[in-house]
C-alpha positions as CSV (number, residue, x, y, z in Angstrom):
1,X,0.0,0.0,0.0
2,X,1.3,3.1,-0.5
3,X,2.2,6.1,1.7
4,X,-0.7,8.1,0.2
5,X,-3.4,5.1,0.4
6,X,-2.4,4.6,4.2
7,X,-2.8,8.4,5.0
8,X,-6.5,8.5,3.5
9,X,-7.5,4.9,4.2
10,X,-6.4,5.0,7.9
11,X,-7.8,8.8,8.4
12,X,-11.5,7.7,8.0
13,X,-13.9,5.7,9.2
14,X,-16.1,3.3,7.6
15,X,-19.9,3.5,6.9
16,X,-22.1,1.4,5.2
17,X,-22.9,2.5,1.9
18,X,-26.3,3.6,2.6
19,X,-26.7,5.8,-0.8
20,X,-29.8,3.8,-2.6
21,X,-28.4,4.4,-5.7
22,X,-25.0,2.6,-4.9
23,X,-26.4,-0.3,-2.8
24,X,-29.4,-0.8,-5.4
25,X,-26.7,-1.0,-8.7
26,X,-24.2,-2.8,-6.7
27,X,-25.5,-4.7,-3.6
28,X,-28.6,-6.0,-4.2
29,X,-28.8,-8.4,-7.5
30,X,-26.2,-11.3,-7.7
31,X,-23.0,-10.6,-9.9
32,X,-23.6,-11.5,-14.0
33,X,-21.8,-14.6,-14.9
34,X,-20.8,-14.8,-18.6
35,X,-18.2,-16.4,-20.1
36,X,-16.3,-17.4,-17.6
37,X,-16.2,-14.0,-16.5
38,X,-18.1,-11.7,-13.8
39,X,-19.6,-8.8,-14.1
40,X,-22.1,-6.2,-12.4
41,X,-24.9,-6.4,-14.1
42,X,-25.5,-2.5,-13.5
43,X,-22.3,-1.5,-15.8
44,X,-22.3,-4.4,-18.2
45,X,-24.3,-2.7,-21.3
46,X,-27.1,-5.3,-22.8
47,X,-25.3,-5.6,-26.1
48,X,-22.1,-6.2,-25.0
49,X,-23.8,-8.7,-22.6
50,X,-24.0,-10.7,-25.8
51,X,-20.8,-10.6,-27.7
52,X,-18.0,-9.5,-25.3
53,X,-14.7,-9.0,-27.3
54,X,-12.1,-10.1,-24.5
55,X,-9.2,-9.2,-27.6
56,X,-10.2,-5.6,-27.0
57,X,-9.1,-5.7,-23.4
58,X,-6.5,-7.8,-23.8
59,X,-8.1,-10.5,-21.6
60,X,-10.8,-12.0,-19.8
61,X,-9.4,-10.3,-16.8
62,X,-8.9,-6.7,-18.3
63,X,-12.3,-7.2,-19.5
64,X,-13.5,-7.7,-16.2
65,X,-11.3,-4.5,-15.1
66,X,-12.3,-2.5,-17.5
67,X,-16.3,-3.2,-17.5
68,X,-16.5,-3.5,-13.8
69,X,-14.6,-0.1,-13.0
70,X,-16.8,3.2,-11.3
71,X,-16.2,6.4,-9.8
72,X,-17.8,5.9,-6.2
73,X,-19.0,9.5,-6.4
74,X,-21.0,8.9,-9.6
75,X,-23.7,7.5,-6.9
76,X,-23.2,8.7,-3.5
77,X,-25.8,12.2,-4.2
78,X,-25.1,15.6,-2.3
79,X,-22.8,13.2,0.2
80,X,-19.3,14.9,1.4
81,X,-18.3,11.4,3.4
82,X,-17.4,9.8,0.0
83,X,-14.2,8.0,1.5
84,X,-16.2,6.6,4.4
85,X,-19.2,5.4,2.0
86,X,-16.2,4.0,-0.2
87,X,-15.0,1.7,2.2
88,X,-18.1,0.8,3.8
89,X,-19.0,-0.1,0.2
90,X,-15.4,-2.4,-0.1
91,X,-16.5,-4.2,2.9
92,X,-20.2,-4.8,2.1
93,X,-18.9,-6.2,-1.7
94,X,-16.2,-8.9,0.4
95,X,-18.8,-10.4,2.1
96,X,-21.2,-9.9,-1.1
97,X,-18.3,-11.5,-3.2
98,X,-17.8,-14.3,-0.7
99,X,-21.5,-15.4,0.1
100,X,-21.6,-15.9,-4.4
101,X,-18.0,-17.4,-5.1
102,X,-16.1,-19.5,-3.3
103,X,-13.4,-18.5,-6.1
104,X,-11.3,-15.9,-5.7
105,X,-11.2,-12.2,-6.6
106,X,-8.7,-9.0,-6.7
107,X,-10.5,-5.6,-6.0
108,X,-8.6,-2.3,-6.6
109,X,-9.4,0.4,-4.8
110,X,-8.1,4.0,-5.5
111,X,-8.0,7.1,-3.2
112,X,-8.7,10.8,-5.6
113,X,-7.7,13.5,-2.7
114,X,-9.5,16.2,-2.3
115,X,-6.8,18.3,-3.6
116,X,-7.4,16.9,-7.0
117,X,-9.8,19.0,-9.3
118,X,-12.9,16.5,-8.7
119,X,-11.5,15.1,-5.7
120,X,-13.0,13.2,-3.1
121,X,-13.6,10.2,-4.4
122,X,-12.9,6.5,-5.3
123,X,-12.2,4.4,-7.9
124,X,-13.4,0.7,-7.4
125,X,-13.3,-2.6,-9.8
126,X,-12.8,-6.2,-9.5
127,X,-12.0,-9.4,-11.5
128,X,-11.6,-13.0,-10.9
129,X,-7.9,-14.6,-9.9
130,X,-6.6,-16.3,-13.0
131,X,-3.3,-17.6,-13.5
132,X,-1.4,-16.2,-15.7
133,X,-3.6,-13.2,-15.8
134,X,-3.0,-9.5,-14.3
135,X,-4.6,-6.2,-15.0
136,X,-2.0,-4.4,-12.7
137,X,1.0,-5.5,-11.5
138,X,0.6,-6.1,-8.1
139,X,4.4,-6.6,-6.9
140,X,4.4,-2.9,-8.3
141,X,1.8,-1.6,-6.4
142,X,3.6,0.4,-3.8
143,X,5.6,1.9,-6.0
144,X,2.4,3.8,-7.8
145,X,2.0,7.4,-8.1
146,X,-2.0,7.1,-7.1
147,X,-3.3,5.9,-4.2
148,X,-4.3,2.2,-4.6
149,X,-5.0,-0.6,-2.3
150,X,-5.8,-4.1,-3.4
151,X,-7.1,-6.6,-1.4
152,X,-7.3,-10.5,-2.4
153,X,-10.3,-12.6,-1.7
């Protein structure tokens, strides 16, 4: 983790993600399955639903990346706790992911500071584990310029 990420992730406090709009799109409905792939439903568009085109991402797991990726502030309404929300919202999708899958899962979650021009807010996505597959590389995590934690399932 870096020294950014442990400055904002240890200076607030969690709350449950209590925005309708992020625990009704996220939360509520059981992840998409499609081939061999997982997906919220919410951000998957219906035509792509259809005919994903992994060779555009790369992979099965950038496509997963890619699709599955928000801006936690796109759904969290007048709030100003968006970093709280966030990570109540990380811990609500564990246990989500983990009463679904018995598989497991990467999540990345990235801190915007409020000194940024649209700042606070986080980035969230997700994608299976696969061997032999990466979207970031995670040995060079700590070493990034933005504030990112992963967490393994």
């Amino acid at each position: 983790m870096s020294k950014s990420m442990e400055r904002y992730f240890f200076e607030i406090k969690a709350s449950p993600p209590t925005e309708g709009e992020l625990r009704k799109n996220f939360l509520t409905s059981p992840l998409l399955v499609k081939d061999d792939c997982i997906f919220f439903e919410h951000l998957l568009k219906p035509d792509a639903a259809t005919r994903l085109n992994f060779h555009q991402y790369g992979d099965r797991t950038g496509c997963e990346a890619s699709v599955n990726g928000f801006h936690i502030v796109d759904f969290c309404g007048e709030s100003s706790n968006v970093l709280a929300i966030a990570y109540g919202f990380l811990q609500e999708f564990v246990e989500f992911w983990r009463n679904q899958f018995d598989e497991g899962c990467i999540i990345y979650f990235g801190v915007i500071p409020e000194e940024e021009e649209f700042g606070p807010d986080v980035t969230f996505t997700f994608h299976k584990k696969r061997i032999g597959e990466n979207w970031m590389d995670l040995k060079k995590i700590k070493t990034a310029t933005d504030a990112i934690m992963t967490i393994e399932i």
